[in-house]
TORMI-763746 format. One record per residue: residue in one letter; x, y, z of N, C-alpha, C in turn. Coordinates in pm, whole numbers. Layout:
# TORMI-763746
<residu->A nX->X nY->Y nZ->Z caX->X caY->Y caZ->Z cX->X cY->Y cZ->Z> .
...
//
This chain:
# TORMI-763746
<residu->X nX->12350 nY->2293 nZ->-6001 caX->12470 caY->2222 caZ->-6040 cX->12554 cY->2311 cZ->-6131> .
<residu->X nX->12690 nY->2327 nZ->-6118 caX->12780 caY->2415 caZ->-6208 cX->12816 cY->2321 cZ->-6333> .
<residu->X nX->12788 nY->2398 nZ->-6432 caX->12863 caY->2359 caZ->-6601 cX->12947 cY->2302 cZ->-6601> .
<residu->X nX->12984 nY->2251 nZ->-6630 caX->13126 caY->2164 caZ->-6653 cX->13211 cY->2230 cZ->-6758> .
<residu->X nX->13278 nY->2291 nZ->-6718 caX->13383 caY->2450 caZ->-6850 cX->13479 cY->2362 cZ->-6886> .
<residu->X nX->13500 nY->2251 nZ->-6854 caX->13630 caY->2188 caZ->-6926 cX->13583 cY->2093 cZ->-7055> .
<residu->X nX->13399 nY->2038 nZ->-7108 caX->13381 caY->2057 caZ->-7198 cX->13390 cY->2114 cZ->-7303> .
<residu->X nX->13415 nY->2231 nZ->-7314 caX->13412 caY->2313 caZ->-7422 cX->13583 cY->2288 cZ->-7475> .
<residu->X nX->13586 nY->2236 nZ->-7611 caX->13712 caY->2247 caZ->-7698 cX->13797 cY->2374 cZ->-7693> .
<residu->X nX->13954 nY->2334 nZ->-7651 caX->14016 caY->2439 caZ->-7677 cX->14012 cY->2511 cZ->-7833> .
<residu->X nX->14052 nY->2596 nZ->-7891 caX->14053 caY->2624 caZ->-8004 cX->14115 cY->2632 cZ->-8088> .
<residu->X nX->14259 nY->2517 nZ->-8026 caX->14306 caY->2437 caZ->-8165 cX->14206 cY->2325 cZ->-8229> .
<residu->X nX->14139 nY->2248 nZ->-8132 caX->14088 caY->2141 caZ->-8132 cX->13969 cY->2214 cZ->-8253> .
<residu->X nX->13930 nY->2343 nZ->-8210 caX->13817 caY->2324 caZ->-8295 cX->13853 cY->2399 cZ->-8489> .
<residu->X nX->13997 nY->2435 nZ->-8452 caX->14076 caY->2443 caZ->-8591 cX->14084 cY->2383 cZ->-8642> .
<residu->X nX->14139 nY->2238 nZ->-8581 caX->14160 caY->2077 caZ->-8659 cX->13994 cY->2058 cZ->-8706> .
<residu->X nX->13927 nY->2075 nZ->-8618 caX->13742 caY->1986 caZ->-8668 cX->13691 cY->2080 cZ->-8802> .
<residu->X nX->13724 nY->2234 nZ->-8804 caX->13675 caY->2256 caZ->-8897 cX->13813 cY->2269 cZ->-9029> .
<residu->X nX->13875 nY->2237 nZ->-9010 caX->14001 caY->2146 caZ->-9086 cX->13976 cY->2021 cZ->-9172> .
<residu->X nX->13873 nY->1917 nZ->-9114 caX->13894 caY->1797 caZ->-9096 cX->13733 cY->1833 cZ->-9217> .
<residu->X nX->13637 nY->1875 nZ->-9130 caX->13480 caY->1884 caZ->-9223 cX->13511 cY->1999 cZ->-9334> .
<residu->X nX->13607 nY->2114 nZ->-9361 caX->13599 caY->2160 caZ->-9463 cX->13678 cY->2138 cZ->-9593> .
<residu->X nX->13773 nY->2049 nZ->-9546 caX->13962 caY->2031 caZ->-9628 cX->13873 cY->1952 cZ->-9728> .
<residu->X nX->13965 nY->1928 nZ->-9847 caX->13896 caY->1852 caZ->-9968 cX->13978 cY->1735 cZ->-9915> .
<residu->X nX->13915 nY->1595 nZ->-9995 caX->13938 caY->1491 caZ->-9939 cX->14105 cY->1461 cZ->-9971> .
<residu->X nX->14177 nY->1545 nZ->-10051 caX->14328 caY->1501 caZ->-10068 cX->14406 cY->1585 cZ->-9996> .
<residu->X nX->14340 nY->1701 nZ->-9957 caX->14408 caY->1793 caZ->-9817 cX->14416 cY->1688 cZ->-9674> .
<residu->X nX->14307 nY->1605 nZ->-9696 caX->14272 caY->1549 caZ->-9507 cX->14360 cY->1436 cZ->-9536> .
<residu->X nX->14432 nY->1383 nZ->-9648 caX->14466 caY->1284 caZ->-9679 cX->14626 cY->1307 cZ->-9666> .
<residu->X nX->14678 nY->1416 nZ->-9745 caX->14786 caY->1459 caZ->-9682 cX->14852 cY->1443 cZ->-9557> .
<residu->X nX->14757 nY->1579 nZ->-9473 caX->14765 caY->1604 caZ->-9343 cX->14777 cY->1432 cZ->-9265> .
<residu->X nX->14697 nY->1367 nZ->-9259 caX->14658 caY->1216 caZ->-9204 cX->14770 cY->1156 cZ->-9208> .
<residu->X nX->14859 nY->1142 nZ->-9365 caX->14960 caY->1071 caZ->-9403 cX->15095 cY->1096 cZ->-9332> .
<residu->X nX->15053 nY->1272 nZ->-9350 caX->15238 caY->1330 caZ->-9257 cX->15230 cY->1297 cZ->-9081> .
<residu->X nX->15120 nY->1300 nZ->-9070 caX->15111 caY->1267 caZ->-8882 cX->15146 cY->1133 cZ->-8915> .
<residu->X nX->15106 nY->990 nZ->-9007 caX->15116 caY->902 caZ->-8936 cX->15238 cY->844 cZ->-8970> .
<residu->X nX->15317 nY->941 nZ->-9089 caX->15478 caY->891 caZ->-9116 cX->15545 cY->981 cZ->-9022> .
<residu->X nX->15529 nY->1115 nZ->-8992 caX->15590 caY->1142 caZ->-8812 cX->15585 cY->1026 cZ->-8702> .
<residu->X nX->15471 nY->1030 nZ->-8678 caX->15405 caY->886 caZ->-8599 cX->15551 cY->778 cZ->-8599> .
<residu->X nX->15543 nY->732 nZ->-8731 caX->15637 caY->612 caZ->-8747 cX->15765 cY->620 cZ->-8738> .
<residu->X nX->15810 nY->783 nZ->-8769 caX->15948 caY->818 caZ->-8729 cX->15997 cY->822 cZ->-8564> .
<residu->X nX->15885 nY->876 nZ->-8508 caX->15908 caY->879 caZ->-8335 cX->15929 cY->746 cZ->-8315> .
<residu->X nX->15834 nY->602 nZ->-8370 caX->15835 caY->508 caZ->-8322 cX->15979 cY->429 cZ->-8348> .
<residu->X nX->16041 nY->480 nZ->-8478 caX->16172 caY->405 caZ->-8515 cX->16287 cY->468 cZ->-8435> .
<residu->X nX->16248 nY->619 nZ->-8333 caX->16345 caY->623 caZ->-8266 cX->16376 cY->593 cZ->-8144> .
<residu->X nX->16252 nY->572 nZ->-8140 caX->16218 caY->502 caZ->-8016 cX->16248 cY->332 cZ->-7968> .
<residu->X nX->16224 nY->336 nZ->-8111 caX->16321 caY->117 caZ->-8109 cX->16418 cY->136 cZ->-8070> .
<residu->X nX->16506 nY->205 nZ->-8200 caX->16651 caY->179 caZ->-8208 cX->16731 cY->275 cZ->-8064> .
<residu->X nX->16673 nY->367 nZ->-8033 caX->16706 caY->391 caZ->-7878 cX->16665 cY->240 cZ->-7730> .
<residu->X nX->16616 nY->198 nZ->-7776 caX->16545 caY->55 caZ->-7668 cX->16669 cY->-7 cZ->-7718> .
<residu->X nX->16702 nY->-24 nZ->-7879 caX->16785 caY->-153 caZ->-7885 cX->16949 cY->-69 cZ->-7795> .
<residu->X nX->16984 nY->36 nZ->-7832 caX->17071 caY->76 caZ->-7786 cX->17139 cY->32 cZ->-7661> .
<residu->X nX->17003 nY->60 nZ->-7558 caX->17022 caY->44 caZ->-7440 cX->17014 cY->-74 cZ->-7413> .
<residu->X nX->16965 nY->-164 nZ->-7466 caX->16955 caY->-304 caZ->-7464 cX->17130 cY->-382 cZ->-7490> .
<residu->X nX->17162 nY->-298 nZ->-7592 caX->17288 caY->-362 caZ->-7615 cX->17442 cY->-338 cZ->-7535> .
<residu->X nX->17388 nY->-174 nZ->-7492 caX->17448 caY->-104 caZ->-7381 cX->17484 cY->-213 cZ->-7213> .
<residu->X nX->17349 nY->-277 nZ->-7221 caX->17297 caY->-335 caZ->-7053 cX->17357 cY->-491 cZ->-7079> .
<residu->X nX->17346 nY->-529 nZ->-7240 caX->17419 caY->-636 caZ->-7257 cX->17578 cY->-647 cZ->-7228> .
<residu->X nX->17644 nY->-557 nZ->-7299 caX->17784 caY->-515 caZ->-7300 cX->17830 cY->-508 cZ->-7137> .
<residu->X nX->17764 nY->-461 nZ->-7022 caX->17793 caY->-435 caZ->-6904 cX->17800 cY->-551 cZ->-6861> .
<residu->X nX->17694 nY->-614 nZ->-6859 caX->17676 caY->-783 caZ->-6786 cX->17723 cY->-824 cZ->-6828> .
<residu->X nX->17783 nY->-841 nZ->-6982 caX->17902 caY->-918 caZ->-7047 cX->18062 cY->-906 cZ->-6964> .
<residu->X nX->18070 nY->-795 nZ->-6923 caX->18211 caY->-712 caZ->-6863 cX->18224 cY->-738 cZ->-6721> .
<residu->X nX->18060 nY->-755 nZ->-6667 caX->18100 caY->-783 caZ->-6512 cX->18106 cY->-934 cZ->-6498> .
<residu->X nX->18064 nY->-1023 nZ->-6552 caX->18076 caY->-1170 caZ->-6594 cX->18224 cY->-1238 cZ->-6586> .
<residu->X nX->18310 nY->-1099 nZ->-6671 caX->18381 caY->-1181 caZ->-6721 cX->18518 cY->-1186 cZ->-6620> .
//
């Protein structure tokens, strides 16, 4: 049976792990915090782009209505 080679971690992945087991606990805390307020920034542009288009698709059906 052949190895399975796509097990093995690329070697960012294994940058982050020994990142993650060597960083002191206010380094991992940092790092954690800025991904998950990035995180929350993608997600707020991601609303207010939905509402956009939402209000966009409203405005049209309002116009062909009328």
């Amino acid at each position: 049976m052949k190895p399975n080679s796509s097990l093995k971690a690329p070697a960012e992945n294994d940058a982050f792990s020994e990142f993650m087991r060597n960083a002191s606990d206010s380094e991992r805390e940092r790092v954690i915090m800025k991904a998950i307020d990035e995180s929350i920034a993608d997600q707020r542009k991601i609303i207010e782009r939905s509402e956009q288009l939402r209000r966009r698709r409203a405005a049209a059906n309002g116009a062909d209505s009328a």
